[in-house]
N, C-alpha and C positions, 0 to 999 in steps of 0.2 A: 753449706754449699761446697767448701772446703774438699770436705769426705767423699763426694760422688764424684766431683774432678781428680781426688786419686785412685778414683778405682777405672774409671776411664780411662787415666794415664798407665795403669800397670797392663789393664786390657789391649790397648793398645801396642804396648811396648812390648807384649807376648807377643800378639803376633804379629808383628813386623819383623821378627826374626824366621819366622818361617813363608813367609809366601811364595819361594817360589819350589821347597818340599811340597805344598800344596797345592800351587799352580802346576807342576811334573804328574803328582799323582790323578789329580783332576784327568789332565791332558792325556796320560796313555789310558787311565780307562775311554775317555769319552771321544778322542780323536779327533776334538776341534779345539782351537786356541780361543775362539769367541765363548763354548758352551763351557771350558774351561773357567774363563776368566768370570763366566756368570754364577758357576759354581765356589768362587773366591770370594766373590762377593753374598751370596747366600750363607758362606763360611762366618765371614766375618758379621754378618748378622746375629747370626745363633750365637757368634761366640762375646758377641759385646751383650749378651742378656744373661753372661755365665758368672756365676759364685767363683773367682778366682781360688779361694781359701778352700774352698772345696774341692778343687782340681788335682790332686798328685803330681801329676806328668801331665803337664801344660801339653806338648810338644804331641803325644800321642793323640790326648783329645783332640785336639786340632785336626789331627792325621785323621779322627773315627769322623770326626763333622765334616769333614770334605771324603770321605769314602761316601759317608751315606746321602750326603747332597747328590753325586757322582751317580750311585744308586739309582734314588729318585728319577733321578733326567732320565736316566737310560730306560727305566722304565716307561717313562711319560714319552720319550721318543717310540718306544716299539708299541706302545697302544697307539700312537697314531701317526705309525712308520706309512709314508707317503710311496707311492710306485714312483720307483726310479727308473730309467729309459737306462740300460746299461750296467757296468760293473761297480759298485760302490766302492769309492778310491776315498782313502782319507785324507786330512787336511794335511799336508807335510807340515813342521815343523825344524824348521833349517836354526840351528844353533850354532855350527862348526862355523872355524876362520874362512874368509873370500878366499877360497882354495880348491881351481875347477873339480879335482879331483876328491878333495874331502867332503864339496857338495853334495856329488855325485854317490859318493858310497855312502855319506850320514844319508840322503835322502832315499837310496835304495834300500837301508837298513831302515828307515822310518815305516817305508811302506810296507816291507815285508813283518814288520811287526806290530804294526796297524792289521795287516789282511789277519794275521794269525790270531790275532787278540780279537780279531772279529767274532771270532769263531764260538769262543770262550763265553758263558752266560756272564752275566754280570759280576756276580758274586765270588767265579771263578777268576774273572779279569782283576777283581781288585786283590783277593790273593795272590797273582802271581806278580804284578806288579809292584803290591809290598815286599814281596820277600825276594824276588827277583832284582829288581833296582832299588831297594833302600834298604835288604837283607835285615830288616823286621821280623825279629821272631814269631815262630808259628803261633806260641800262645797268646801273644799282644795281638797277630792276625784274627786270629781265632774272637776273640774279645771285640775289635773293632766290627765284623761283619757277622756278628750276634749269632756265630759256631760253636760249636766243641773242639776241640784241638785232638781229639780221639784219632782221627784219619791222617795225621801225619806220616809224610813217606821217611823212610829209614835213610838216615844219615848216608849222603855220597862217597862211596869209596875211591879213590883215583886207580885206574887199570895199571897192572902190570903192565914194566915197556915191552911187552911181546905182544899183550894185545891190542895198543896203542895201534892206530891206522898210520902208515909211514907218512909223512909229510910230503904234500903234491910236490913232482920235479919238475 
């Protein structure tokens, strides 16, 4: 009895180190905190039926089980995406200190990256999300959302300061 309560305890103690890496990437693909957190827990499902010893990189898997939980929903949402009366606005997610001003621009940066990510199919939202906010390399991206990493764009060069746009006065 002994042996399945330690594997319990080490399943557990993986990941309670990342929930809220998971609960963030859940959240910007899916844009709600509720379908989020239901995806955390689907997470934590799969991941308590896992071969620890078998795992590499605890940290990534974790990262591929909640992309493809994330996946899923968004699928299962647009088969049977209901008619909305109006403009689809997403859930804001307010993080910043009680600071009228830092409300106001985290939550107009929420929504404008919400509408944009709207736009993105699924599979493109969870690449950009990896590699954008947790700069997850391409080929670990690649691997989690069952790609080639062939299509990689070419390394960012920073612009000459001539071509740099001047800063608004």
């Amino acid at each position: 009895m002994r042996k399945g309560s330690d594997q319990t305890d080490r399943t557990t103690e993986a990941f309670v180190v990342h929930p809220n890496l998971l609960f963030t990437v859940a959240y910007e693909m899916l844009g709600s905190a509720a379908d989020a957190e239901d995806v955390l827990r689907e997470t934590w499902l799969r991941w308590s039926g896992v071969d620890l010893d078998a795992v590499p990189d605890q940290r990534a898997y974790l990262v591929r089980l909640a992309i493809r939980r994330a996946l899923d929903r968004l699928r299962a949402m647009k088969r049977r995406k209901e008619s909305y009366v109006g403009p689809w606005l997403p859930e804001p997610l307010l993080t910043a200190p009680d600071v009228a001003e830092d409300i106001e621009l985290a939550e107009s940066m929420s929504m404008a990256l919400m509408l944009v990510l709207e736009t993105l199919s699924p599979t493109e939202r969870a690449v950009f999300v990896l590699r954008e906010a947790f700069a997850i390399g391409y080929d670990e991206i690649a691997d989690a959302v069952g790609k080639s990493p062939r299509g990689r764009p070419p390394a960012r060069t920073p612009l000459p300061p001539a071509r740099r746009c001047p800063p608004p006065s």
